[in-house]
Legacy VTK file of the C-alpha trace (Angstrom):
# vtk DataFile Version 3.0
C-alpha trace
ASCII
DATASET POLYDATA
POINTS 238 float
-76.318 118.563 -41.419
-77.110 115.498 -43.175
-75.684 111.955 -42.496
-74.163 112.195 -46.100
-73.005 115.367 -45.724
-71.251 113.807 -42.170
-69.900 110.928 -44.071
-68.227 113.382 -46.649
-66.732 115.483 -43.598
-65.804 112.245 -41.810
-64.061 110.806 -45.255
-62.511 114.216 -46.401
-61.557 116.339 -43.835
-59.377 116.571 -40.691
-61.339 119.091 -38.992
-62.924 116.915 -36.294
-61.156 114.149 -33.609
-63.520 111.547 -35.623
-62.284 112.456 -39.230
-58.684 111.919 -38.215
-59.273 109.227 -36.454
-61.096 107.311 -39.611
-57.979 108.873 -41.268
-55.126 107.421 -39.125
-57.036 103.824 -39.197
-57.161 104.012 -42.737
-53.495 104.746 -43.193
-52.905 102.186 -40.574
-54.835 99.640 -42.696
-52.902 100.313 -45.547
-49.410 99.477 -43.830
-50.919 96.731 -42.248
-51.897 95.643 -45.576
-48.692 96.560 -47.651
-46.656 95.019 -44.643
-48.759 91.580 -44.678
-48.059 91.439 -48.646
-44.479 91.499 -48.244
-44.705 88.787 -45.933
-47.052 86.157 -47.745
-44.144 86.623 -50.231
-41.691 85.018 -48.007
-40.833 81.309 -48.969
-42.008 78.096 -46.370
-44.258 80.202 -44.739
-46.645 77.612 -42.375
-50.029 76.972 -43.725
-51.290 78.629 -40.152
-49.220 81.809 -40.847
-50.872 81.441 -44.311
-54.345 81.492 -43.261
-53.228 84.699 -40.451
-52.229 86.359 -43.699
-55.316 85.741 -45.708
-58.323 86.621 -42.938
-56.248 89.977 -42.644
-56.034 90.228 -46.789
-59.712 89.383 -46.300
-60.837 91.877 -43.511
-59.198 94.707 -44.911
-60.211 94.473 -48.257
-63.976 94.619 -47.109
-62.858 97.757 -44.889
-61.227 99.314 -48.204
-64.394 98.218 -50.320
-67.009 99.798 -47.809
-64.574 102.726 -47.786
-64.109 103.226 -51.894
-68.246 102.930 -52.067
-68.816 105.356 -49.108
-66.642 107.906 -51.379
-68.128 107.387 -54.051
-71.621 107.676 -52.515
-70.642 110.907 -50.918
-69.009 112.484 -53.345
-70.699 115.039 -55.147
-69.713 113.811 -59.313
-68.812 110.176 -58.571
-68.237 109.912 -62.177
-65.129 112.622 -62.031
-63.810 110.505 -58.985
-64.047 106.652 -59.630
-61.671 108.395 -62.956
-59.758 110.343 -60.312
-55.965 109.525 -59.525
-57.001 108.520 -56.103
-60.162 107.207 -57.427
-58.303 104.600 -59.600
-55.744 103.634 -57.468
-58.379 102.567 -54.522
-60.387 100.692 -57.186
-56.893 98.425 -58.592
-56.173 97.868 -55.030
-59.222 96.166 -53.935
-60.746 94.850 -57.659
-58.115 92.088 -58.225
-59.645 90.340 -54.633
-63.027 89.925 -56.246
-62.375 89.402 -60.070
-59.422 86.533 -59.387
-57.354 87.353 -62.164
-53.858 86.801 -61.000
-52.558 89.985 -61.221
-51.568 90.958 -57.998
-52.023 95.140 -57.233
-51.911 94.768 -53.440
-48.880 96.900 -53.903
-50.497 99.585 -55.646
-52.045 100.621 -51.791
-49.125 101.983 -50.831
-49.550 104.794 -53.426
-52.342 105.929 -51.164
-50.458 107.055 -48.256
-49.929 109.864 -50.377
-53.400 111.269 -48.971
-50.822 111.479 -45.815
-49.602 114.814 -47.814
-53.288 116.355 -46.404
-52.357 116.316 -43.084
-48.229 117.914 -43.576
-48.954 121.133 -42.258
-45.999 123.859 -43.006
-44.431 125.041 -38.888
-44.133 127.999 -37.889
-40.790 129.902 -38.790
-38.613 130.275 -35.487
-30.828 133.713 -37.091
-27.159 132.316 -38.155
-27.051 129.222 -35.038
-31.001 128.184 -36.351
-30.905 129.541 -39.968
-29.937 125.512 -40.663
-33.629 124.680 -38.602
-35.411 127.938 -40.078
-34.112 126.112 -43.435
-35.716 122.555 -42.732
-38.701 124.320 -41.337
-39.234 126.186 -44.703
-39.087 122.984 -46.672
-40.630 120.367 -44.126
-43.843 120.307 -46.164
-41.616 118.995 -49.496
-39.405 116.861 -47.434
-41.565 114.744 -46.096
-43.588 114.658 -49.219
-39.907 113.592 -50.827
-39.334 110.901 -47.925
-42.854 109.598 -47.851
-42.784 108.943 -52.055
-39.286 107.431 -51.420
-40.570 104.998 -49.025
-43.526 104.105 -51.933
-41.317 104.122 -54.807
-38.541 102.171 -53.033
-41.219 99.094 -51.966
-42.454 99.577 -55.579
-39.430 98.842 -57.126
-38.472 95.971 -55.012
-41.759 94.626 -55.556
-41.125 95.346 -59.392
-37.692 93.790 -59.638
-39.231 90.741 -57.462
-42.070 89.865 -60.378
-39.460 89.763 -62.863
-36.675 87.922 -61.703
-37.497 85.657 -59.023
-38.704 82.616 -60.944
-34.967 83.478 -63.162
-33.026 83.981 -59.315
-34.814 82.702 -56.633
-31.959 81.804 -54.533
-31.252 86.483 -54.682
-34.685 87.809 -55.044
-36.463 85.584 -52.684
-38.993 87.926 -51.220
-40.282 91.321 -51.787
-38.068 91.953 -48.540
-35.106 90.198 -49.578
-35.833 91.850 -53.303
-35.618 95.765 -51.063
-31.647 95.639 -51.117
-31.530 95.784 -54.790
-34.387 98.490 -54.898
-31.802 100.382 -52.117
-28.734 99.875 -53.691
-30.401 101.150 -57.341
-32.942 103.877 -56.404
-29.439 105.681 -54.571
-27.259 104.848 -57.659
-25.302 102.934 -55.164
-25.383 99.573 -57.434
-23.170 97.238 -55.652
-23.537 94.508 -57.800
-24.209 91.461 -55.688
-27.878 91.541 -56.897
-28.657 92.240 -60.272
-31.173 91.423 -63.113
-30.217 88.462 -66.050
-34.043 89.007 -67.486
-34.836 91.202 -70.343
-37.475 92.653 -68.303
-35.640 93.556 -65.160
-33.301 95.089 -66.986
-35.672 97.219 -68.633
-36.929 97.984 -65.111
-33.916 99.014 -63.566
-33.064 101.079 -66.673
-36.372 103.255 -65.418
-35.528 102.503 -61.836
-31.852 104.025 -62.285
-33.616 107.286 -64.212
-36.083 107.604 -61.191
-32.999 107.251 -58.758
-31.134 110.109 -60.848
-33.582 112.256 -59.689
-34.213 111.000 -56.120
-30.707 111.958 -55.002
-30.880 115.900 -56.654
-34.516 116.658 -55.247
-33.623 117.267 -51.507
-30.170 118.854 -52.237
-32.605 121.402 -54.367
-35.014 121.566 -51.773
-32.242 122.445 -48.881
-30.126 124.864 -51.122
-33.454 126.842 -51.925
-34.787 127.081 -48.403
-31.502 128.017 -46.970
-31.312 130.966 -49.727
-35.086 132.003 -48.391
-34.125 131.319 -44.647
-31.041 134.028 -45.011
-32.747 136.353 -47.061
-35.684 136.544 -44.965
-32.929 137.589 -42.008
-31.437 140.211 -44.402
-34.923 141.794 -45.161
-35.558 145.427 -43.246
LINES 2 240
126 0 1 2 3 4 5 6 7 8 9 10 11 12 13 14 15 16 17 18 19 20 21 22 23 24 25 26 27 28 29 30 31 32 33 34 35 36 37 38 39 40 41 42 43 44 45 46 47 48 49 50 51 52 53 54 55 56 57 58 59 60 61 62 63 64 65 66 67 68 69 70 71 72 73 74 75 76 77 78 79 80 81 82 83 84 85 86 87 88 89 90 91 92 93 94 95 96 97 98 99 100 101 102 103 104 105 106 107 108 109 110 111 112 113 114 115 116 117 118 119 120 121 122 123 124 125
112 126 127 128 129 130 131 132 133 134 135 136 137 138 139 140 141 142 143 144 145 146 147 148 149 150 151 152 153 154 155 156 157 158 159 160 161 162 163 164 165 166 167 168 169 170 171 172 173 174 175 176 177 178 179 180 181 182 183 184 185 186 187 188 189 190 191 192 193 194 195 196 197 198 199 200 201 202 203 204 205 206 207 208 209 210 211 212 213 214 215 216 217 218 219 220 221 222 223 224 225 226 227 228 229 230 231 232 233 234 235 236 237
């Protein structure tokens, strides 16, 4: 075996201690780096807290830049995955560091836990006292592929809602974290009122935010009520 062909193996699969190792660290990386975002957009932050925040911005974004090239070197038509979902999404996370231009896609990392979905492997199945656990069991794979794009939509949209209306509000939508009560209370349909958008933007937002929410609250309902149907006619089979 070849060291590229080690490097691909190492990159792409969870066959070895190594690979998920690399794997974990780079997942860690990512929430380390998604987490330290959210921060830096807290207001009278210390020029030393600052300076933590960019050598961390810093280190990982060489990590993620050795990491996109090593993929790209390893994969077998480069071409087909520097276009790739994945592909593109590693590439606007880490281009905006070198180019300078502004625009902000720090948050668009936190897309790529969704490589976590890889390593969801379906259980095992285990009558009427566990049919309820047979159930979850059946649809563990989807759940936690619903739960995990929750978690990225719901930080997307509080990072969204924060862009547009926290030069119009800053006293509500101080921080992406502060700006994650609104994305709560909208993505479950909830909408208290005590935070809401006065820019034509936001509002256009939310509209889309509200749609995606629509959705959100009928997937694992679906998901349950279909696994529960399999779980009891798998105990009625001969």
């Amino acid at each position: 075996m070849n060291f590229k062909t080690s490097v691909h193996r190492l990159l792409n699969s969870q066959e070895t201690r190594s690979a998920r190792i690399v794997a974990f660290s780079i997942h860690g990386l990512i929430l380390l780096s998604v987490v330290t975002f959210s921060i830096s957009t807290l207001p009278d932050l210390g020029q030393s807290e600052i300076m933590i925040l960019r050598w961390i911005e810093i280190i990982t974004v060489l990590i993620f830049t050795v990491e996109y090239l090593l993929r790209v070197w390893v994969d077998k038509r480069p071409g087909k995955f520097i276009l790739s979902f994945s592909g593109l999404i590693d590439l606007a996370a880490i281009l905006p560091f070198y180019i300078a231009s502004g625009l902000d896609l720090r948050a668009m990392r936190a897309l790529r836990l969704l490589r976590l979905v890889r390593m969801l492997k379906l259980a095992k199945y285990n009558k009427a006292i566990r049919r309820f656990q047979k159930a979850l069991l059946i649809a563990k794979e989807e759940m936690i592929l619903f739960c995990v794009v929750s978690l990225i939509l719901l930080y997307l949209s509080a990072m969204g809602i924060y862009y547009f209306e926290h030069v119009a509000q800053p006293e509500r939508f101080k921080s992406v974290f502060h700006s994650l009560w609104w994305a709560v209370t909208t993505l479950t349909t909830v909408g208290y009122g005590d935070m809401f958008p006065i820019t034509v933007g936001g509002k256009i937002f939310t509209f889309f935010v509200l749609m995606i929410g629509l959705g959100i609250i009928a997937i694992p309902t679906g998901l349950l009520a279909s696994a529960l149907a399999a779980a009891r006619k798998g105990e009625d089979a001969p």
